[in-house]
C-alpha positions in Angstrom: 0.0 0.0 0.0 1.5 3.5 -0.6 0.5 6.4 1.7 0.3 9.9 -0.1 0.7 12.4 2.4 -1.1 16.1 2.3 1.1 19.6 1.3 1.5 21.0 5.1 2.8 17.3 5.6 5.2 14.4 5.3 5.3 10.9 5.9 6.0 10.7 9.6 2.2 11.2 10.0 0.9 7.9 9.0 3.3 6.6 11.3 0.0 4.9 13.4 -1.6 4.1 10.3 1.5 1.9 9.2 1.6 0.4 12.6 -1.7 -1.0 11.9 -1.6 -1.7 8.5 1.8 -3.8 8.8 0.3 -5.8 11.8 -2.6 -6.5 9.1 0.2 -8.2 6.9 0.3 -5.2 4.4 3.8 -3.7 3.0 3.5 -0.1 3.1 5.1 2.4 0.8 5.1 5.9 2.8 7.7 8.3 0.5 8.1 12.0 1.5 7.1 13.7 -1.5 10.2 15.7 -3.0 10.4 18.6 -1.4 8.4 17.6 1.8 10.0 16.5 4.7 13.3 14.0 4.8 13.5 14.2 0.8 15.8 16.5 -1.2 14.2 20.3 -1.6 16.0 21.0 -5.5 15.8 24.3 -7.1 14.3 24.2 -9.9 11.9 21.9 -9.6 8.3 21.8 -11.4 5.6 20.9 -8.8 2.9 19.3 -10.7 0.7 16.1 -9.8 1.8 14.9 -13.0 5.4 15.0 -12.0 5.1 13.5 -8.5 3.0 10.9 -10.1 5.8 10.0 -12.6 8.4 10.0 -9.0 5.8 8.0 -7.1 5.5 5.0 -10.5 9.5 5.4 -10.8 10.2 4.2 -7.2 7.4 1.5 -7.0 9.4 0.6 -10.3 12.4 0.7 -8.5 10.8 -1.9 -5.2 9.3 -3.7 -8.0 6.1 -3.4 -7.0 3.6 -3.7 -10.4 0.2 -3.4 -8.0 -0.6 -1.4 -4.9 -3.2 0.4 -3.4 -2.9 4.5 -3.0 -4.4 5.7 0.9 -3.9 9.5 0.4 -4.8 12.6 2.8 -5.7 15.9 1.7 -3.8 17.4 -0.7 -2.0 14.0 -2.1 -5.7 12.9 -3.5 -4.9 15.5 -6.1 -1.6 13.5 -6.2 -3.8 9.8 -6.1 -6.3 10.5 -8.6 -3.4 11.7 -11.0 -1.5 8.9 -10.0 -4.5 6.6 -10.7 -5.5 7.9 -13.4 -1.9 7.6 -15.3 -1.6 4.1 -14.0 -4.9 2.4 -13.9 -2.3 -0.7 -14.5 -0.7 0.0 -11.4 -3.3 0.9 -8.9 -5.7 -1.6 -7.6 -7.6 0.6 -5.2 -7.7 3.9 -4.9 -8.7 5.6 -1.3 -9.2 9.0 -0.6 -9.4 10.1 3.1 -10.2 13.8 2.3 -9.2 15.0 -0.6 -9.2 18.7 -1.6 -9.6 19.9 -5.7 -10.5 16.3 -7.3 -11.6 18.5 -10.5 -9.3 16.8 -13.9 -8.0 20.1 -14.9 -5.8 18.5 -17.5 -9.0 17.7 -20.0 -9.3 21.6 -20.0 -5.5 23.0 -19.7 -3.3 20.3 -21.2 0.2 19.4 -19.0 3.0 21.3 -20.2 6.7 21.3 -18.5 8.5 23.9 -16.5 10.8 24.7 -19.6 7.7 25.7 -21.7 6.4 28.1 -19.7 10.0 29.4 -19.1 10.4 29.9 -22.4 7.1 31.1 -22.8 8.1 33.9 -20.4 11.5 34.7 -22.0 9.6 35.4 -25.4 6.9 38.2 -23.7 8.3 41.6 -23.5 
């Protein structure tokens, strides 16, 4: 199971939740999201669901895990839904203790990277 944690958060506050849940028999996946509180805080990094999906797929990749289940609080159901919607493959359930902003914004403004919209900005006078 992978835990998704809110934006004011990080990972240390499932830590009850993945008592339980690993007494139940389940492996638990709990990542601070990058930038959020024991991972690395780059830059120039673009914050988008879309990219913290991609992270979240990469190291399931990298525990070779092909199925989970997403638990998410607050602000990581944003982060769940993208997630689950980008790897239906992957997720086998999706739970969403509440979620803020569930609205698909990407059917009506399309994903576009950080170096886009930089470039975008270089061009306006």
């Amino acid at each position: 199971m992978v835990l998704l944690h809110g934006k004011n958060f990080n990972g240390a506050y499932w830590e009850t939740t993945v008592r339980e849940l690993t007494k139940s028999g389940f492996r638990v996946v709990l990542p601070d999201q990058i930038g959020f509180g024991k991972s690395t805080k780059p830059q120039n990094f673009q914050y988008s669901f879309q990219q913290l999906a991609d992270n979240t797929k990469a190291l399931l990749d990298t525990l070779g895990i092909a199925k989970t289940a997403v638990l998410e609080h607050s602000m990581g159901g944003m982060l769940a839904t993208r997630f689950a919607l980008m790897y239906p493959q992957v997720t086998e359930k999706l739970i969403l203790e509440n979620p803020i902003s569930l609205e698909d914004y990407k059917r009506f403004v399309p994903y576009l990277p950080v170096d886009w919209w930089y470039k975008n900005e270089l061009d306006q006078n």
